[in-house]
VEXDREN-2710 file (C-alpha; in Angstrom, 1 decimal):
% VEXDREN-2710
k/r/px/py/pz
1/UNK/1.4/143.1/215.8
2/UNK/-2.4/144.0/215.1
3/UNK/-1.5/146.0/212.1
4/UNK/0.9/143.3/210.7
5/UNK/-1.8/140.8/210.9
6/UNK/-4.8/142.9/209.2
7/UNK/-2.0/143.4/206.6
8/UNK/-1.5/139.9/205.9
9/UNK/-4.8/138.8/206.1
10/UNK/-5.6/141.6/203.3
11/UNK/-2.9/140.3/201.5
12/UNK/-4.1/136.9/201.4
13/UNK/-7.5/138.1/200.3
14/UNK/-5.9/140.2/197.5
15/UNK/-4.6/136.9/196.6
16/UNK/-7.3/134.2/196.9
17/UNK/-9.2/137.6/194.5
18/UNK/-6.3/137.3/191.8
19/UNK/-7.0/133.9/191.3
20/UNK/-10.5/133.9/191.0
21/UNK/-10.3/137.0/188.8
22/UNK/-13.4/137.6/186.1
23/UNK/-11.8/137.1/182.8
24/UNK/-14.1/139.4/180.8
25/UNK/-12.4/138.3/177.1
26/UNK/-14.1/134.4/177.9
27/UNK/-17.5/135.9/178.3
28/UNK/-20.1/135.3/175.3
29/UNK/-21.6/138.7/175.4
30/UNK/-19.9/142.1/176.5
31/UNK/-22.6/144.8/175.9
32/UNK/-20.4/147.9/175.6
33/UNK/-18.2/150.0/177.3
34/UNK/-15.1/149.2/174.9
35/UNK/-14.1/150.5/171.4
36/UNK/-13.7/147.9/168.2
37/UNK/-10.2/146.7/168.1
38/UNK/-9.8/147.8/171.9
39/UNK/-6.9/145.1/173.5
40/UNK/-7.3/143.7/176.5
41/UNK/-5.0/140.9/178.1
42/UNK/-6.8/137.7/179.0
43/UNK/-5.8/135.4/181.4
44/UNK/-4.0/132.8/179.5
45/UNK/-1.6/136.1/178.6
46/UNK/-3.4/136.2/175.3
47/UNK/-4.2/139.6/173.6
48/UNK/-7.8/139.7/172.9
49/UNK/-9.8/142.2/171.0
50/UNK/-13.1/144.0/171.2
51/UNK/-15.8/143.9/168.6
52/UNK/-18.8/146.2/168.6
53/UNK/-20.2/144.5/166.1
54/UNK/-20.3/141.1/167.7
55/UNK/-20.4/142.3/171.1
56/UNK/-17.2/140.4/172.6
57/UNK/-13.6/140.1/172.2
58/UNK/-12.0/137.9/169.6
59/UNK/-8.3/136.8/169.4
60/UNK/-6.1/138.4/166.3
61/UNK/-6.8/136.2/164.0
62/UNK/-10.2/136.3/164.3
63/UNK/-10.6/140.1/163.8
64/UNK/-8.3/140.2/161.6
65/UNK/-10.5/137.5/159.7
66/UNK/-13.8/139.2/160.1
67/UNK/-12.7/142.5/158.3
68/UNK/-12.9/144.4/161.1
69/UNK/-10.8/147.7/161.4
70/UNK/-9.2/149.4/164.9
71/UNK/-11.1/152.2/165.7
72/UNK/-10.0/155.7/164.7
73/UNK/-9.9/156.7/168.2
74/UNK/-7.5/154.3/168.8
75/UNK/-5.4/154.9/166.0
76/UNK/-3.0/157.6/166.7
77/UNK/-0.3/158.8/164.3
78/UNK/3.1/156.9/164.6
79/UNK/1.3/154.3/166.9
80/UNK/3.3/151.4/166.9
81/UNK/2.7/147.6/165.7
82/UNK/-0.5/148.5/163.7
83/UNK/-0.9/148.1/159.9
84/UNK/-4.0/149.5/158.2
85/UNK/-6.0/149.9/161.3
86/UNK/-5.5/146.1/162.4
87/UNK/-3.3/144.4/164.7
88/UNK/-0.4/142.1/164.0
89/UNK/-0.6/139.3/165.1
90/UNK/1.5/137.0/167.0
91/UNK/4.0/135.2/164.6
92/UNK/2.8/137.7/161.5
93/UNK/5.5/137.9/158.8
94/UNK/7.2/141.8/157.9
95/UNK/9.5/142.6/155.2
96/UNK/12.1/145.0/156.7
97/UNK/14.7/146.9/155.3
98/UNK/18.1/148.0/158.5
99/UNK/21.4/149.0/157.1
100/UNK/20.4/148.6/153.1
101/UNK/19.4/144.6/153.6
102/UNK/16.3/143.5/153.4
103/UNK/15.2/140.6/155.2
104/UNK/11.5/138.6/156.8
105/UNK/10.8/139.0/160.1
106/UNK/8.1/137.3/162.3
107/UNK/6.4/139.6/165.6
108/UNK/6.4/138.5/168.9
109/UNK/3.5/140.0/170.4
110/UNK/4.6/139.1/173.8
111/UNK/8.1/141.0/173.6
112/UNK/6.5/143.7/171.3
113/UNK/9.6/143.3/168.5
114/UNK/10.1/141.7/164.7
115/UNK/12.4/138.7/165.8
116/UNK/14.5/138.2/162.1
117/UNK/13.9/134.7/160.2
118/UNK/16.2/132.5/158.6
119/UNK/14.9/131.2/155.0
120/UNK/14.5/127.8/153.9
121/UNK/18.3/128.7/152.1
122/UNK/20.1/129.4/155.8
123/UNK/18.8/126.9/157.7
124/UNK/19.6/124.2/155.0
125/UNK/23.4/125.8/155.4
126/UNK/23.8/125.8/158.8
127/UNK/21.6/122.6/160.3
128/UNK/23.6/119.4/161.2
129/UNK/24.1/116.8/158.0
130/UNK/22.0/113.5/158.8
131/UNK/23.5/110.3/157.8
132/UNK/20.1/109.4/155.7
133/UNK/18.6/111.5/153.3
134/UNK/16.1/113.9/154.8
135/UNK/13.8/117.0/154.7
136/UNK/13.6/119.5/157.5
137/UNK/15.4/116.3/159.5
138/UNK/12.8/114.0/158.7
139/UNK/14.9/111.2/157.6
140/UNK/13.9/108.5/155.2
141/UNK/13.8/105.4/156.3
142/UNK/13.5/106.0/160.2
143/UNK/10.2/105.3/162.2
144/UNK/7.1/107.2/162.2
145/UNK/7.3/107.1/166.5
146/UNK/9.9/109.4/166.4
147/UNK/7.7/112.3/165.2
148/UNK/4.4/113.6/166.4
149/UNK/1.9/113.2/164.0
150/UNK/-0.6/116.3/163.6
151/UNK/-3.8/117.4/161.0
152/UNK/-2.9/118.8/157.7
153/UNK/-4.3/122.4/156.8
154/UNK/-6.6/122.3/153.8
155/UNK/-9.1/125.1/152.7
156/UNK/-6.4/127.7/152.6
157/UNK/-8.0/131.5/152.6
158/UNK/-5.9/132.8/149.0
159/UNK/-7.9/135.7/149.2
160/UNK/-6.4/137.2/152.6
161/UNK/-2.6/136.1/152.4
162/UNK/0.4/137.9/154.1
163/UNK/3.6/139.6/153.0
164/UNK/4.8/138.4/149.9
165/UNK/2.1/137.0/149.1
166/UNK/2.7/133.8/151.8
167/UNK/-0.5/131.6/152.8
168/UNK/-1.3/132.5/156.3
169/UNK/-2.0/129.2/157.8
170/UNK/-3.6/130.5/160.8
171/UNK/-6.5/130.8/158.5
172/UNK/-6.8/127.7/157.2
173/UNK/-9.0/124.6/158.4
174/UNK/-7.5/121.1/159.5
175/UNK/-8.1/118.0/157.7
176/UNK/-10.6/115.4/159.4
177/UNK/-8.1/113.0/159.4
178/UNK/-6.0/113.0/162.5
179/UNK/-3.9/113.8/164.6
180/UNK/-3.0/110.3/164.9
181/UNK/-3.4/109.6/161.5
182/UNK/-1.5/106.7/161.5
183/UNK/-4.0/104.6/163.4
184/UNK/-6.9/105.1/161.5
185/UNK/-8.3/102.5/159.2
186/UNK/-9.3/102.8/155.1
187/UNK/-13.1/101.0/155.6
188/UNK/-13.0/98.9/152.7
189/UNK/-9.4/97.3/152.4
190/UNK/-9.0/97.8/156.3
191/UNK/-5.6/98.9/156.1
192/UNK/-4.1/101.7/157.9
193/UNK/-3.8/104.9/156.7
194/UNK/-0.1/105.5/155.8
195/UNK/0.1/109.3/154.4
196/UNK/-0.3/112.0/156.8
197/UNK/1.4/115.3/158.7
198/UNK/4.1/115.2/161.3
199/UNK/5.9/117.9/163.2
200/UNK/9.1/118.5/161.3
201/UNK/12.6/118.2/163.7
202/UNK/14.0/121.3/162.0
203/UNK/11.0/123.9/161.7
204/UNK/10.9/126.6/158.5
205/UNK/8.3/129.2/159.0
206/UNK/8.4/129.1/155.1
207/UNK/7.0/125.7/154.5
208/UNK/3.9/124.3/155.8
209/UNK/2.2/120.5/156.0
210/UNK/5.3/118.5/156.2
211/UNK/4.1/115.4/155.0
212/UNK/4.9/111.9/155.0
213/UNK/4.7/108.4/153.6
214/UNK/5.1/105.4/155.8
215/UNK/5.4/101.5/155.1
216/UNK/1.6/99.7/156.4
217/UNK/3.5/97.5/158.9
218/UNK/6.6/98.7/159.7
219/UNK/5.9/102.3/159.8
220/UNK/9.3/103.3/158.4
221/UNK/9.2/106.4/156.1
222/UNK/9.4/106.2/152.4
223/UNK/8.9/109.9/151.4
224/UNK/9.0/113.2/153.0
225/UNK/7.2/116.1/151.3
226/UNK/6.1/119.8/152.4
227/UNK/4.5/122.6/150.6
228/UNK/6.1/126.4/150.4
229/UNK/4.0/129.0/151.3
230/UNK/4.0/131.2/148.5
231/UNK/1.2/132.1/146.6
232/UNK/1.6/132.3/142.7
233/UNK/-1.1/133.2/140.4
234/UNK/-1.6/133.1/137.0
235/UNK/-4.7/132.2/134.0
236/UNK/-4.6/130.5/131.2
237/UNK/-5.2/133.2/128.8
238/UNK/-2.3/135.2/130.8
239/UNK/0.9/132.7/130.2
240/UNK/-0.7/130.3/127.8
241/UNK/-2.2/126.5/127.6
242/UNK/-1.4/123.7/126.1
243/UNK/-3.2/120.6/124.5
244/UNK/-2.2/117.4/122.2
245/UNK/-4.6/117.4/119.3
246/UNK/-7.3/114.7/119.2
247/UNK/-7.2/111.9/117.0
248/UNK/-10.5/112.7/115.4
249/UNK/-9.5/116.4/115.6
250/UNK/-12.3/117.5/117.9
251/UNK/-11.4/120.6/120.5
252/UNK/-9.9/119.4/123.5
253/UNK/-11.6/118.8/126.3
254/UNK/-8.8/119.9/129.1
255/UNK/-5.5/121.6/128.4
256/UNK/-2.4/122.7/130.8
257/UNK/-1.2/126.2/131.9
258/UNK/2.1/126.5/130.6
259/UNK/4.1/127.5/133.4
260/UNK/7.7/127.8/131.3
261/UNK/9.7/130.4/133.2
262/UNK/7.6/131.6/135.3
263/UNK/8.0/133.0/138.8
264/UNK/7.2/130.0/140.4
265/UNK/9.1/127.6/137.7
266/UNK/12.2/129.3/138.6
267/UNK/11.5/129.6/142.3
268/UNK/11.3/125.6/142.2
269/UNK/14.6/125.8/140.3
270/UNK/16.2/127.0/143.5
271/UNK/14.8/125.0/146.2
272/UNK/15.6/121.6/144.1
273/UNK/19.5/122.7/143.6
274/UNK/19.5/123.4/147.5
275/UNK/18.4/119.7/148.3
276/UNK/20.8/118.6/145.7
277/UNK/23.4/120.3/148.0
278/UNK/22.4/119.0/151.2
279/UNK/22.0/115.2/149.7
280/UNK/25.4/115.4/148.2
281/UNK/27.0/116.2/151.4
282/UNK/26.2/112.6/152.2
283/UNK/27.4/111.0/149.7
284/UNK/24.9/111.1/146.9
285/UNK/25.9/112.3/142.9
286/UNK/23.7/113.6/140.6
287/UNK/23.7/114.6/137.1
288/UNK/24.9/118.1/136.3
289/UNK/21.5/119.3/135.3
290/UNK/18.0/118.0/136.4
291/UNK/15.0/116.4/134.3
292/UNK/12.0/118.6/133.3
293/UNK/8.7/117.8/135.4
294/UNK/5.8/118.1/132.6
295/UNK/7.6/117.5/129.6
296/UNK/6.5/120.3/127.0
297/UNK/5.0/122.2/129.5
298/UNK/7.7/122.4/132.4
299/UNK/6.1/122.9/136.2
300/UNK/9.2/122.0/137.7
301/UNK/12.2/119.7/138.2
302/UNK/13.6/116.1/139.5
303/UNK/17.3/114.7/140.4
304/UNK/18.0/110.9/140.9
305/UNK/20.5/110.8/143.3
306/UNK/22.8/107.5/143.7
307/UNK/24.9/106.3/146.2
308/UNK/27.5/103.3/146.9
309/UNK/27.3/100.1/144.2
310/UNK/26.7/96.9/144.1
311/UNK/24.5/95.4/146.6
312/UNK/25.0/98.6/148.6
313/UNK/23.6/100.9/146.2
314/UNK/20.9/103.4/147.3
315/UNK/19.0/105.5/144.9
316/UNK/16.7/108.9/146.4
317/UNK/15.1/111.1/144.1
318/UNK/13.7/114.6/144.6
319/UNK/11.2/116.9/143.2
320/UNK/10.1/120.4/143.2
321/UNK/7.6/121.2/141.3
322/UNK/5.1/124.3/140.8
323/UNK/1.3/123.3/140.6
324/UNK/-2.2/124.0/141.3
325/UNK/-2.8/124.6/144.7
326/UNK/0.0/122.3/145.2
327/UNK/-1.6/119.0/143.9
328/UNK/0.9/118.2/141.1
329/UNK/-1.1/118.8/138.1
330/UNK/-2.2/122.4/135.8
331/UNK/-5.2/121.0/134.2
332/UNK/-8.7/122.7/133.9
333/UNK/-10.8/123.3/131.0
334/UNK/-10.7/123.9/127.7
335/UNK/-13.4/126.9/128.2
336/UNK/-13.1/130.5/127.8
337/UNK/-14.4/130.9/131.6
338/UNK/-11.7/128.4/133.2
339/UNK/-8.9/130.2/130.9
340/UNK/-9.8/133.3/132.2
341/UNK/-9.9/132.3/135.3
342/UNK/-6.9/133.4/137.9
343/UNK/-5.4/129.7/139.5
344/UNK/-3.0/129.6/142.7
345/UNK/-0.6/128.2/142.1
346/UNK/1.9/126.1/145.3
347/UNK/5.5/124.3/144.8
348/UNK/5.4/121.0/146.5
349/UNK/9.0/119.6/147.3
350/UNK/9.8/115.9/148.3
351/UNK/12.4/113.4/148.7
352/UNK/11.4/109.5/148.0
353/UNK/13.2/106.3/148.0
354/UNK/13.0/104.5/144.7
355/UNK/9.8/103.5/143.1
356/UNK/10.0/100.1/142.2
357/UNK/11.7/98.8/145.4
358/UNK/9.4/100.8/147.6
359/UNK/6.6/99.1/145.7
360/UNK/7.8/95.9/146.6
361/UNK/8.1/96.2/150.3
362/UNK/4.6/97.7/150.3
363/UNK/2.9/94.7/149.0
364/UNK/5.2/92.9/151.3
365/UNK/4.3/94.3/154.5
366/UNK/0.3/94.6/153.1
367/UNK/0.2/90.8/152.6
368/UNK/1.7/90.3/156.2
369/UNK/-0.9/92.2/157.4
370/UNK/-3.2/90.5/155.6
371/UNK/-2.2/87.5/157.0
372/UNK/-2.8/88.4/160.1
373/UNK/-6.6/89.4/159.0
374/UNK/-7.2/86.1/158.3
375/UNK/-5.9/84.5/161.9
376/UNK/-2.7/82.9/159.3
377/UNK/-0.2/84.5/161.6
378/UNK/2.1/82.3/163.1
379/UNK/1.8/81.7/167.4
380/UNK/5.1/81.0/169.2
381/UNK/6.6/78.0/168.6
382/UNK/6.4/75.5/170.8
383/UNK/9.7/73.5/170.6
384/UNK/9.0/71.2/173.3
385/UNK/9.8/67.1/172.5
386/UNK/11.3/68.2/169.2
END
């Protein structure tokens, strides 16, 4: 009986130490006693990983960020999950090749194993058709409180990308506006800000900053954009420029990259004919063929998709459309330094409702609100002796 109770009060101890165990990954300074690139667990289940040169442990990212390398005396020949002397990282992207296919895969560090990814293609094909149109299940025309609004990425490292040359996101730096975009306020109109990023309902580990567009008042969504990951690059004096001549036949000051058929043109070529798809199983048509973004120098492609007639009709339209870093234009200037110069180059996709209409309910709902700015707005009506 004495025995069994020394043993449980040692267990209890052993206990009360596990929970107050030192968690040496959390302290600011570790002097020594580890190798660079050394892991070690942390509480949270995290794997953390030693630096020598800043005297602590970092997460993946962040030695993967600093340049660091795993220390030859950890690196042993057919050691598994390392790449170059560094480790993979938690949701890192692979290209692997089983049975003759090649496919992506994405590594989860917790089970040790490349868990295969659908593309943008396959989960288009196999998600559930909405009744409105939609992107990544972010339907147009329902309310901004059904999503969770989040930061955008900016600042993107193009230097350090992943396979395939796919941003790595985990890299890049938040916007300051957010997360809850949606209630912050422009200081000079004083109307809220109505553009921001949202969690998409279907995620695709190829796309990032699923954005949005939302009405002032009501908050319902008029557009739905995102940006794919791929990285292209190209130079002026590589695939050519293009300029109008002046008037008064001076040089130009700007000219365009002409993108024509390149990588990226025909890249957004696919991704706009698999929204076509998905919109048509709703009901929309669309021409045969779509319209040229850019004119003479094509960076990508529209459809205007129509459904019903009559006072019922509905009109979408949708865009891909290959650009500089993914803000819709291929300008820089006309200077033998910015045509040499490499660009990268982002396809943007969205879906919008039409222009004109949506243009109208925006003034609408702005002049409601400014109604209510200046104390206009109408108090409940009391009907009494009427």
């Amino acid at each position: 009986m004495k025995q069994l109770f020394y043993t449980i009060l040692l267990t209890v101890v052993l206990s009360v130490n596990a929970l107050f165990a030192f968690d040496i990954t959390k302290e600011e300074f570790v002097p020594g006693g580890y190798e660079t690139g050394e892991e070690v667990i942390n509480s949270d289940g995290e794997s953390m990983f030693y630096s020598t040169r800043d005297k602590k442990f970092l997460s993946c990212e962040e030695f993967n960020k600093s340049g660091l390398k795993i220390s030859p005396k950890l690196t042993e020949s057919g050691q598994l999950f390392m790449e170059g002397a560094r480790p993979i990282c938690d949701g890192e992207e692979m290209v692997l090749t089983e049975n003759g296919e090649t496919y992506t895969a994405v590594f989860d560090r917790k089970s040790g194993k490349f868990i295969r990814k659908k593309s943008f293609f396959d989960k288009i094909k196999n998600t559930l058709t909405p009744s409105q149109p939609s992107l990544f299940d972010i339907e147009i025309g329902s309310n901004l409180s059904f999503y969770t609004e989040k930061h955008c990425l900016v600042d993107h490292n193009y230097n350090y990308l992943g396979l395939d040359n796919f941003i790595l996101v985990q890299f890049s730096n938040e916007n300051n506006t957010g997360p809850k975009w949606s209630e912050w306020i422009y200081s000079q109109s004083k109307l809220p800000v109505t553009e921001g990023c949202v969690e998409p309902k279907l995620a695709n580990e190829d796309f990032f900053n699923f954005n949005i567009k939302v009405f002032p008042k009501s908050k319902d969504i008029y557009e739905i954009g995102a940006l794919y990951k791929k990285v292209y690059k190209y130079s002026g004096s590589s695939i050519g420029t293009f300029s109008l001549m002046q008037a008064d036949g001076k040089k130009p000051e700007i000219v365009s990259i002409r993108l024509d058929d390149t990588q990226c043109v025909v890249r957004a070529r696919e991704l706009i004919e698999t929204m076509k798809s998905s919109q048509k199983r709703i009901g929309y048509k669309f021409s045969k063929e779509p319209s040229s973004l850019g004119g003479l120098i094509k960076s990508g492609y529209s459809y205007k998709g129509i459904k019903g007639m009559g006072n019922n009709k509905q009109e979408i339209n949708i865009e891909a459309q290959c650009s500089i870093i993914g803000e819709g234009n291929n300008f820089i200037k006309n200077d033998i330094l910015s045509i040499n110069e490499v660009n990268n180059f982002l396809i943007s996709v969205r879906i919008f409702l039409n222009e004109y209409r949506t243009e109208q309910q925006y003034k609408n709902e702005v002049n409601l609100i400014k109604e209510n700015m200046r104390g206009n707005n109408n108090k409940i009506l009391n009907t009494e002796g009427l």
